[in-house]
N, C-alpha and C positions, 0 to 999 in steps of 0.2 A: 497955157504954155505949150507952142509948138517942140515938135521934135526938134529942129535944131537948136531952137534952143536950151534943149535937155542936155545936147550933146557939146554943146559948147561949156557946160559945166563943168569942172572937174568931180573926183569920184566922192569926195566928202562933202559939198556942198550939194550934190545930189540927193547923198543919203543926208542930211541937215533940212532938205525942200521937204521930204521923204515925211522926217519927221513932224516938223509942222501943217505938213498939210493933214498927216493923221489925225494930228491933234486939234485942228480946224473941223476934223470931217466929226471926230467924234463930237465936240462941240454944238455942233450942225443939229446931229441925228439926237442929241441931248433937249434941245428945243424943238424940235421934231415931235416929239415928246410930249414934251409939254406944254406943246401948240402956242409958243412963242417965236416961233421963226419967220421971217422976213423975207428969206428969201430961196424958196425947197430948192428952186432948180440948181441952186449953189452945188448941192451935193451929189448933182448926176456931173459935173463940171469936175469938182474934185477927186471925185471917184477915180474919174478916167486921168487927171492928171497925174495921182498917183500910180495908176497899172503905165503907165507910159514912163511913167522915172521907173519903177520896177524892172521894166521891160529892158530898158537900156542898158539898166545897171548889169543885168542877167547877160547881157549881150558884150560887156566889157567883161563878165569874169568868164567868158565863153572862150574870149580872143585869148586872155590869158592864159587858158587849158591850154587849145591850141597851140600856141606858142610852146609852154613847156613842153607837150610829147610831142612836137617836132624838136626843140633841142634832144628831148630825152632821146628820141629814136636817134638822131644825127650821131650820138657819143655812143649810143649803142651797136651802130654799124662802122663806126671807127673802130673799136674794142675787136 
């Protein structure tokens, strides 16, 4: 999964990818185990789709800080 198209996401279906792909990775690393897997390099591929939706998401409630303490400051130097 590219970045844009992470970012073409909205913020719940992100964390919903979020989810299942944990639940894919843990799966993964479960036959990993016990040397039933098919396919290792699956899990360097997931890994990182994971920290890349993480990444995003972090960077959407970044803007959103931002956003409030420039309102908060704006109403603070009205006052």
């Amino acid at each position: 999964m590219k970045a844009h198209e992470v970012r073409d996401l909205t913020e719940k279906e992100r964390q919903d990818k979020v989810g299942d792909l944990s639940q894919e990775y843990f799966n993964l690393k479960f036959q990993l185990a016990t040397g039933k897997i098919e396919n290792p390099s699956r899990l360097k591929y997931i890994r990182r789709d994971i920290a890349r939706l993480k990444t995003i998401l972090g960077e959407s409630v970044d803007k959103e800080r931002s956003k409030s303490a420039e309102s908060t400051n704006e109403s603070a130097d009205k006052a």
